[in-house]
Residue frames as qw, qx, qy, qz and C-alpha x, y, z in Angstrom:
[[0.024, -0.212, 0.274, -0.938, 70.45, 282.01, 19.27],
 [0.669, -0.165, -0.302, -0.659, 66.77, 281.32, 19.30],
 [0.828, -0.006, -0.559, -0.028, 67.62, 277.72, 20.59],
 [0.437, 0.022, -0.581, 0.686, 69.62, 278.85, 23.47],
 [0.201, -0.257, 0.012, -0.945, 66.86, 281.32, 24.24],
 [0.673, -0.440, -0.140, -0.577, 64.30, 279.00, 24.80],
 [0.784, -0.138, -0.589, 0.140, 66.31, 276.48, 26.58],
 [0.137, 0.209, -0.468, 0.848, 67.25, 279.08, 28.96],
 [0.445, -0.309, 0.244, -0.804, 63.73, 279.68, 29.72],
 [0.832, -0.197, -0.484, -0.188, 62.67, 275.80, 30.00],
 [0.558, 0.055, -0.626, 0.541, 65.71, 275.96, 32.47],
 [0.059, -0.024, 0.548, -0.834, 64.01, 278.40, 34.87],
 [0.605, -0.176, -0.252, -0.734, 61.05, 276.93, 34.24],
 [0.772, -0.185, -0.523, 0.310, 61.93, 273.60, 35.99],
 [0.271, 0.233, -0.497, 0.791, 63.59, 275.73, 38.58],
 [0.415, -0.248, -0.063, -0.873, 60.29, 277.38, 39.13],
 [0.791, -0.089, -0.285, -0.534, 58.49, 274.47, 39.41],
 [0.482, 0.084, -0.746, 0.452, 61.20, 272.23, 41.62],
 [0.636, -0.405, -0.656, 0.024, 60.37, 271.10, 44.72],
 [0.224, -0.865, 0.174, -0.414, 59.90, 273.51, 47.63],
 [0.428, 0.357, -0.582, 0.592, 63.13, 273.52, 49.62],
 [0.648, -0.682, -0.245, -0.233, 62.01, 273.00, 53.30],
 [0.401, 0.634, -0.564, 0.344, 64.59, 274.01, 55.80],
 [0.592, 0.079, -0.790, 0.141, 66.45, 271.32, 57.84],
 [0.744, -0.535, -0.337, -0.216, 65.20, 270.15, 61.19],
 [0.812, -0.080, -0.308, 0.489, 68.66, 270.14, 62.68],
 [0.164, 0.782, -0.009, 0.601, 68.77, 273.56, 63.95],
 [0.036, 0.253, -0.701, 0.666, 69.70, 274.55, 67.62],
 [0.495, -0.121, 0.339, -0.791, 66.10, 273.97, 69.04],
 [0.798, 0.041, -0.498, -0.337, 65.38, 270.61, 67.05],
 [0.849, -0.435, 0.298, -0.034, 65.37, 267.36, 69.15],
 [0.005, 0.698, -0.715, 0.030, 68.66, 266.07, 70.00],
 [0.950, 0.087, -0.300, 0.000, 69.99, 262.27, 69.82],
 [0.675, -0.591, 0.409, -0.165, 71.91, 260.15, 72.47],
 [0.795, 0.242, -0.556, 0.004, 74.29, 257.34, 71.59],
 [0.739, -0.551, 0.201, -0.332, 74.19, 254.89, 74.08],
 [0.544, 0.388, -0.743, -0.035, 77.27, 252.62, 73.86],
 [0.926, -0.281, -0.252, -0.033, 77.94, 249.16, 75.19],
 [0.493, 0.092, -0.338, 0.796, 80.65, 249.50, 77.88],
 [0.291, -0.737, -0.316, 0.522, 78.44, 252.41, 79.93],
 [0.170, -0.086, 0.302, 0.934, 79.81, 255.52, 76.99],
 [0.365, 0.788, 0.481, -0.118, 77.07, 258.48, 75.96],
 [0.291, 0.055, 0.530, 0.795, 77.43, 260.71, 73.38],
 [0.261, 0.692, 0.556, -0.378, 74.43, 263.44, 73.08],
 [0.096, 0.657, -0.215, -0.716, 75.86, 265.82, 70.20],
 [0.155, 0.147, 0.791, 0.574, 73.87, 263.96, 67.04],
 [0.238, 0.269, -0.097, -0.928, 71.21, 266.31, 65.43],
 [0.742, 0.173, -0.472, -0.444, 69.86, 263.16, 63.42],
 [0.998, 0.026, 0.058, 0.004, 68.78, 259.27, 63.79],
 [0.842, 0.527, -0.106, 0.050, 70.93, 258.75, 61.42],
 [0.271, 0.672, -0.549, 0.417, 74.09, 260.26, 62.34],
 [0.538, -0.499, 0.545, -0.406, 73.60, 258.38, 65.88],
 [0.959, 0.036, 0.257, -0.111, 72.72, 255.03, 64.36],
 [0.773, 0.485, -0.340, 0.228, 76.04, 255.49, 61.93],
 [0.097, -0.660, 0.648, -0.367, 78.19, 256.45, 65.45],
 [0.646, -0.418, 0.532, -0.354, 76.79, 252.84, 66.79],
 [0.869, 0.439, -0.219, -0.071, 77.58, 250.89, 64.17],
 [0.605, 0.503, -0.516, 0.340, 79.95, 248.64, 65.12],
 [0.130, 0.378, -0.611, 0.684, 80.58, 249.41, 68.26],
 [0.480, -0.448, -0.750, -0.077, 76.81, 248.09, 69.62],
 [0.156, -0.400, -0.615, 0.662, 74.42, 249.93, 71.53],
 [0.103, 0.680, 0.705, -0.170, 71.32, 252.24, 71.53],
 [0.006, 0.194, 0.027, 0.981, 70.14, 255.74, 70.19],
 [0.074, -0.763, -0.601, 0.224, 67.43, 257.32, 72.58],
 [0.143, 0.790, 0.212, 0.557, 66.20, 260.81, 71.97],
 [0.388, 0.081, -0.447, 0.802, 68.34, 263.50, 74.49],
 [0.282, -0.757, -0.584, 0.080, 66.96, 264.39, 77.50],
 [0.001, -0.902, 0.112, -0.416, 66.58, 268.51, 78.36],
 [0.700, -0.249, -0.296, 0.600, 69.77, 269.00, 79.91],
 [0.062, -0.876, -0.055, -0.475, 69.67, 273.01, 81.03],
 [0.590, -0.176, -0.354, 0.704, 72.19, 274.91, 83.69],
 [0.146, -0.956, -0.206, -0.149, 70.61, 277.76, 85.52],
 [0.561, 0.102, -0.152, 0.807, 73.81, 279.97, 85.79],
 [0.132, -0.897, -0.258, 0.334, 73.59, 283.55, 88.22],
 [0.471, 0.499, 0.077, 0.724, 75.26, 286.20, 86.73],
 [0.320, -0.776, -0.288, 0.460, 76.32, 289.20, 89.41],
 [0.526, 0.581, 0.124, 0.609, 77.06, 292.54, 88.20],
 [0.271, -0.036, -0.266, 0.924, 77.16, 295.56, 89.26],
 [0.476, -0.147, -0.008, -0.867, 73.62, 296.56, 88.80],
 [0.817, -0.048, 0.219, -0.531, 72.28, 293.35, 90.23],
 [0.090, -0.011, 0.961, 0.260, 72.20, 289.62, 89.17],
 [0.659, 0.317, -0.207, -0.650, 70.35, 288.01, 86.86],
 [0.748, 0.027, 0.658, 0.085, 69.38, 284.00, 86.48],
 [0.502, 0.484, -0.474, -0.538, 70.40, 282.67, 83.03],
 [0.867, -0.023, 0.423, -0.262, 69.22, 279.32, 81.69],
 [0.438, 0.619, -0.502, -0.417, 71.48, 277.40, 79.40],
 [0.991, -0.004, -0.046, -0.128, 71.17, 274.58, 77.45],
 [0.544, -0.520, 0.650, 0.109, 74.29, 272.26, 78.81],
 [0.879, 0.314, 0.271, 0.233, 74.50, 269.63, 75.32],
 [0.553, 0.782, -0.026, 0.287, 76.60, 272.96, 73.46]]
């Protein structure tokens, strides 16, 4: 009893003390990644390096960071229009 007691608390002691969890870079606003293929093919919808450099594997060609791609869209209602700006990668 005693034994499980303290190993419980060594366990949330490590917990405690564990590396601060930092959260991921890939959200909607992070920078975006191109795959450039050989043959003229792009491909903007990688969040990471990585995930771009594993889509070119193989298949040869480039990852450049994605350039702002935005679409100014009117919107008419009845009370008026209104500009909206969206981003065109989603």
């Amino acid at each position: 009893m005693r034994l499980s007691a303290i190993a419980g608390a060594l366990g949330l002691a490590v917990l405690a003390t564990g590396p601060n969890i930092a959260p991921a870079d890939a959200g909607p606003l992070g920078p975006r990644y191109c795959a450039q293929y050989r043959g003229g093919g792009e491909n903007c919808g990688f969040y990471t390096f990585n995930q771009c450099l594993a889509a070119i594997s193989g298949a040869g060609g480039l990852c450049i960071v994605a350039p702002i791609q935005t679409e100014v869209v009117d919107v008419y209602t009845r009370r008026g229009h209104y500009r909206m700006l969206r981003d065109a990668i989603d």
